[in-house]
C-alpha positions as CSV (number, residue, x, y, z in Angstrom):
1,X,0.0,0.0,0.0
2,X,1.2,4.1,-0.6
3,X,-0.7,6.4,0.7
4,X,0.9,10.0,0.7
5,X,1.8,11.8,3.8
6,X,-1.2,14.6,2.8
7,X,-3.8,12.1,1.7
8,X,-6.8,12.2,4.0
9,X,-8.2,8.8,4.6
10,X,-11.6,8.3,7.0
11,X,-11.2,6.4,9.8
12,X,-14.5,4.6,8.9
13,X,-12.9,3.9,5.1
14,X,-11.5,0.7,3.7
15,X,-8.6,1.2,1.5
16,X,-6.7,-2.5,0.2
17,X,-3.2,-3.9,0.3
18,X,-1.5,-2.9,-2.5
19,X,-3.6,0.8,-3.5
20,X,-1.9,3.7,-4.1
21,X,-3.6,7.2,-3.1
22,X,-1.6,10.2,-4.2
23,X,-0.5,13.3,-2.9
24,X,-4.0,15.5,-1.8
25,X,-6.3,12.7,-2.3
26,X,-9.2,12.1,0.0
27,X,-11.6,9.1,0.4
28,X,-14.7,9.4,2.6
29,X,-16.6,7.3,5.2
30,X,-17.3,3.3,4.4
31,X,-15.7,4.2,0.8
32,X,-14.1,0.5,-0.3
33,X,-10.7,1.1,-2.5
34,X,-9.5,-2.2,-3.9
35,X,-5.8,-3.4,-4.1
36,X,-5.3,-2.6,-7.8
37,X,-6.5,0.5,-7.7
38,X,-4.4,4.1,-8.0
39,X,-5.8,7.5,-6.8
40,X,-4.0,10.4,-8.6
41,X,-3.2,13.7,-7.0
42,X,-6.2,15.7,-5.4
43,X,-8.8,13.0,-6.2
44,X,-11.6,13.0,-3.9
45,X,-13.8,9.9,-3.4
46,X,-16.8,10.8,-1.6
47,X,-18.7,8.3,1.2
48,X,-20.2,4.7,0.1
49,X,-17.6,4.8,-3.1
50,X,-16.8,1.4,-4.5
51,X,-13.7,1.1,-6.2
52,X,-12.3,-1.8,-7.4
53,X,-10.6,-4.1,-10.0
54,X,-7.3,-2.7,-12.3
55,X,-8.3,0.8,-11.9
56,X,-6.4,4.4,-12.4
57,X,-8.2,7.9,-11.4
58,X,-6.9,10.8,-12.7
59,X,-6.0,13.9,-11.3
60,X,-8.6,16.1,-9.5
61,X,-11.6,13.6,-10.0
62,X,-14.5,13.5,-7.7
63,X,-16.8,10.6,-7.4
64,X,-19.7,10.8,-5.4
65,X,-22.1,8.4,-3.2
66,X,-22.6,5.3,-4.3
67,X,-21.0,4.5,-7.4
68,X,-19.4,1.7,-8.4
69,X,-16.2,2.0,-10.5
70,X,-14.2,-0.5,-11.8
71,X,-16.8,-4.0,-11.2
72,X,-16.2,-7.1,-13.4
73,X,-17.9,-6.1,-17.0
74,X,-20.7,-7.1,-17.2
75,X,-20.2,-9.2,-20.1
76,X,-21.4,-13.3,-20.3
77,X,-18.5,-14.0,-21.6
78,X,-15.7,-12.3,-19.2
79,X,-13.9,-15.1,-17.3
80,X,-12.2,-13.2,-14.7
81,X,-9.3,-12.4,-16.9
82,X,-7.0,-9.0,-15.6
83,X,-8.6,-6.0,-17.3
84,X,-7.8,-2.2,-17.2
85,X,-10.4,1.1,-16.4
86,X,-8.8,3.7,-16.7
87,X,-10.7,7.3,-15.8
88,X,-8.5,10.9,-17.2
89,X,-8.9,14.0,-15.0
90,X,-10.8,16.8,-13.7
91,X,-14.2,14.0,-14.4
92,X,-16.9,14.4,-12.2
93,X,-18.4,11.0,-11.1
94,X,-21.9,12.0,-9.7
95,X,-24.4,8.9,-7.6
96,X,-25.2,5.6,-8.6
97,X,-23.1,6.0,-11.9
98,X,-21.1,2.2,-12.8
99,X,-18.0,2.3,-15.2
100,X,-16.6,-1.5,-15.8
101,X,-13.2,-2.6,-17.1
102,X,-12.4,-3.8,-20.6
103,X,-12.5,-7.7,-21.6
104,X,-10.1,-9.2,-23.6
105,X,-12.2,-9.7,-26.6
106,X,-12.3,-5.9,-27.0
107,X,-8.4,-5.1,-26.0
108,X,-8.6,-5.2,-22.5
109,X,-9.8,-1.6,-21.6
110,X,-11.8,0.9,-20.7
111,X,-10.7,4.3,-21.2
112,X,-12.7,7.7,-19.8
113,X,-11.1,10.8,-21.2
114,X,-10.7,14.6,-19.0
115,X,-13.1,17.0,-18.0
116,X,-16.6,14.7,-18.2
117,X,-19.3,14.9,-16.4
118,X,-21.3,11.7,-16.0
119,X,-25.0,12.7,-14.3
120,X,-26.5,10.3,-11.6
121,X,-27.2,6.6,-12.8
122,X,-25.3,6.4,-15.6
123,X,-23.3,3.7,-17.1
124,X,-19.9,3.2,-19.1
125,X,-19.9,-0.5,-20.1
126,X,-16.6,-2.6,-20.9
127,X,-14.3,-1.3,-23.6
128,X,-16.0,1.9,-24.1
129,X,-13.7,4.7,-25.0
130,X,-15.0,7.9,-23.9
131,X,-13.8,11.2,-25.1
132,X,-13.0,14.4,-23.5
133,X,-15.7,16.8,-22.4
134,X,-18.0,14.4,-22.3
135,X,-21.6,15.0,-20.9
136,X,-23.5,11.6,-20.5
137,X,-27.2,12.8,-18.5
138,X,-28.8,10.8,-15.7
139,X,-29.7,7.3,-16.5
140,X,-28.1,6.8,-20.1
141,X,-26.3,4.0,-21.0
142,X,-23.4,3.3,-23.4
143,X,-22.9,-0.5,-24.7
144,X,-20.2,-2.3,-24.9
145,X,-17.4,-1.4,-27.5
146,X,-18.9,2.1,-27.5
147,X,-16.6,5.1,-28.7
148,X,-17.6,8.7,-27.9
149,X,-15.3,10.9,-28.9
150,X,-14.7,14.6,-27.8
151,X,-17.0,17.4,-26.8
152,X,-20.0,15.4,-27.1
153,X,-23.5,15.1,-25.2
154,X,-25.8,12.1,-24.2
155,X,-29.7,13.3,-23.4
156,X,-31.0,11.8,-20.3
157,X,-32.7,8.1,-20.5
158,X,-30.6,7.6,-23.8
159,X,-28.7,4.4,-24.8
160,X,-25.9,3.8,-27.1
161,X,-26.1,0.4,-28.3
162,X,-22.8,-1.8,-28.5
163,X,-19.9,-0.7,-31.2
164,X,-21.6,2.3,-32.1
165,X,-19.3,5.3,-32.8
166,X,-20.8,9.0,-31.6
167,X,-18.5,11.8,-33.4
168,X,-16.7,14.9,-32.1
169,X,-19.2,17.3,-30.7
170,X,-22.5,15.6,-31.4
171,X,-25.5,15.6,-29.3
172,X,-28.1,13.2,-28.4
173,X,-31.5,14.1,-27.6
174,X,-32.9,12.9,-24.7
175,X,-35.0,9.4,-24.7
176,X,-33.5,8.5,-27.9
177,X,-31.9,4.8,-28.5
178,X,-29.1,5.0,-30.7
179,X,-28.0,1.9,-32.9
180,X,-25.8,3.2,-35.7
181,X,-22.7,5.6,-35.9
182,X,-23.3,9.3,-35.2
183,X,-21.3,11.9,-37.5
184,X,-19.7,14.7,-36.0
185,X,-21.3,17.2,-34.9
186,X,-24.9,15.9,-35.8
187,X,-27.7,15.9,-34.2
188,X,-29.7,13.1,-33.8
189,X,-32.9,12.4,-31.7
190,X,-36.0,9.9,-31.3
191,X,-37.0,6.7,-29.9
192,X,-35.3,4.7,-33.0
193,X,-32.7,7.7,-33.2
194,X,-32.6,9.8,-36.7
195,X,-29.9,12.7,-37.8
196,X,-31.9,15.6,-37.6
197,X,-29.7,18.0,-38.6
198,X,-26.4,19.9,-36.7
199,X,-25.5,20.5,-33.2
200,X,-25.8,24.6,-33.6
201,X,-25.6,25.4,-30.1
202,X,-22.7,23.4,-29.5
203,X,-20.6,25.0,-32.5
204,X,-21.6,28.1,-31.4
205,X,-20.3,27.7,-27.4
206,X,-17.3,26.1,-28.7
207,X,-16.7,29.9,-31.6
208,X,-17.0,27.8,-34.6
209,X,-16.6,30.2,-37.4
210,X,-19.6,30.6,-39.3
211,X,-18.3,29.2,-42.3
212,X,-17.3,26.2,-41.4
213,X,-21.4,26.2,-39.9
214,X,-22.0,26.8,-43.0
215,X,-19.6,24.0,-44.6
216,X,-21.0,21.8,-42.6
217,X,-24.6,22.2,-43.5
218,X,-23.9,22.2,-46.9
219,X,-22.1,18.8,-46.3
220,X,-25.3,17.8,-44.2
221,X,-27.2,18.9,-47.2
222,X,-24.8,16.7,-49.7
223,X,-25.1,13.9,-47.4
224,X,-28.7,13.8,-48.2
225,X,-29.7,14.4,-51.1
226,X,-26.5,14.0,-53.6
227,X,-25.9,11.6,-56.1
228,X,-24.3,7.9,-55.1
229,X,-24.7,5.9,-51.8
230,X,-24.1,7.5,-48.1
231,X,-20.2,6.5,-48.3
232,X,-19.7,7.9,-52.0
233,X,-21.4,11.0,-50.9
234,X,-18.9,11.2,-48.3
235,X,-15.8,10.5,-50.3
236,X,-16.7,13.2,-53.1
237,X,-17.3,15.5,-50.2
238,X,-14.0,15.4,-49.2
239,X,-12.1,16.5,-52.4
240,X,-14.5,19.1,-52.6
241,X,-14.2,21.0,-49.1
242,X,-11.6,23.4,-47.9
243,X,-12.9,23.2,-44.2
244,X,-11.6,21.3,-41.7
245,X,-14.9,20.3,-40.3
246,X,-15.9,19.0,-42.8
247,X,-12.8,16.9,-43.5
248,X,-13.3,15.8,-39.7
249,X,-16.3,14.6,-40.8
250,X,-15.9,12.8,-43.9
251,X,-12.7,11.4,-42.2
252,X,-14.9,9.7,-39.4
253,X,-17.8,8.3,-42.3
254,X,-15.0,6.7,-44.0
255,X,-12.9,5.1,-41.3
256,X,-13.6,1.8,-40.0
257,X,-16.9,0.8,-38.3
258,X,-19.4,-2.1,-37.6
259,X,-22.3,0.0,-37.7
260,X,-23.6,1.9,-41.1
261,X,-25.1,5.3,-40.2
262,X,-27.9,7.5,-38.9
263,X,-28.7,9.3,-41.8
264,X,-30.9,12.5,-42.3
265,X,-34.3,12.4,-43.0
């Protein structure tokens, strides 16, 4: 076990053999911290905390009542093998949320980027790879396999079915289910989830320039209704664009996938 000198550990907490809490860190009353599990600088685990498993927090992270981080996946076919979670920093962890470990059938991990914020009763299932900025809302779900990438946000009672891909700075409207890839910054909403257009707001926060908006509705627009299928579309799109959102979105249509695509309406 190493705990730092300037770690504050509760009395009434139950830290493991072998965990190593870092400089700052604090874990609250009946808070369980397994053996495998490392605690970076300044994190602070609230009360009734489970963490356990191969687990690594990052810097500054705060994880509140009752979650449990770092349980077996959840996964019939997971046969106790040693796999990784591993959470970035500056994520707030809020009640009730669960984030499992990878599984060797997906590469062993389960990676949680900087600066999320995952909302009450939410889950990260086993070799998700979660972006940074993420916003996943109380009660939504991502599958197995899932990859989120940056800047992106997941409406409340929403799930993310298993090796679906959600692109850079999308958003997903609440109550929506989710079975194929997401381009970036789209839009996409419903109980059997459609592309309904462009995250506006979002650009907008983050000072997108209005022409690449622009670029990117036009690409929206090319998406839809050109000529070819929905991957040819894509292609011709990027030989045709000088903006860079674009390309980052043609780029993610055309990499490698087990899902096809929401597509607009």
């Amino acid at each position: 076990m190493s705990i730092d000198p300037s770690a504050q550990i509760h009395p009434q907490a139950l830290v493991e053999e072998g965990a190593v809490i870092g400089p700052g860190a604090s874990v609250g009353p009946f808070s369980v911290i397994g053996s495998e599990v490392t605690l970076g600088a300044g994190v602070e685990i609230k009360s009734h905390v489970v963490l356990t498993g191969w687990t690594d927090v990052g810097e500054g992270t705060q994880i509140f009542p009752f979650a449990s981080i770092g349980e077996v996946p959840q996964d019939l076919k997971y046969g106790g093998e040693r796999t990784r979670l591993r959470i970035g920093a500056r994520n707030r962890i809020r009640e009730h949320v669960t984030m499992n470990p990878g599984t060797t059938q997906g590469g062993g991990e389960t990676v949680v980027g900087d600066d999320g914020l995952f909302m009450a009763g939410c889950h990260v299932a086993h070799d998700c790879i979660i972006g940074d900025r993420v916003i996943i809302v109380n009660n939504s779900a991502a599958a197995g396999h899932c990859q989120i990438q940056d800047d992106v946000i997941v409406g409340g009672l929403s799930g993310i079915h298993q090796w679906v891909r959600v692109g850079q700075g999308a958003i997903i409207g609440a109550l929506s289910m989710v079975t194929n890839d997401v381009v970036p910054y789209g839009l996409v909403a419903g109980p059997r989830a459609e592309l309904d257009g462009l995250n506006l707001v979002g650009l907008k926060r983050r000072g997108v320039a209005r022409s690449d908006i622009q670029a990117l509705r036009i690409a929206l627009l090319t998406l839809k209704q050109g000529e070819g299928t929905f991957h040819e579309r894509a292609v011709r799109l990027g030989t045709e664009t000088e903006s860079d959102y674009v390309r980052r979105m043609v780029a993610f249509i055309t990499g490698a996938s087990d899902r096809s695509f929401l597509v607009p309406k």
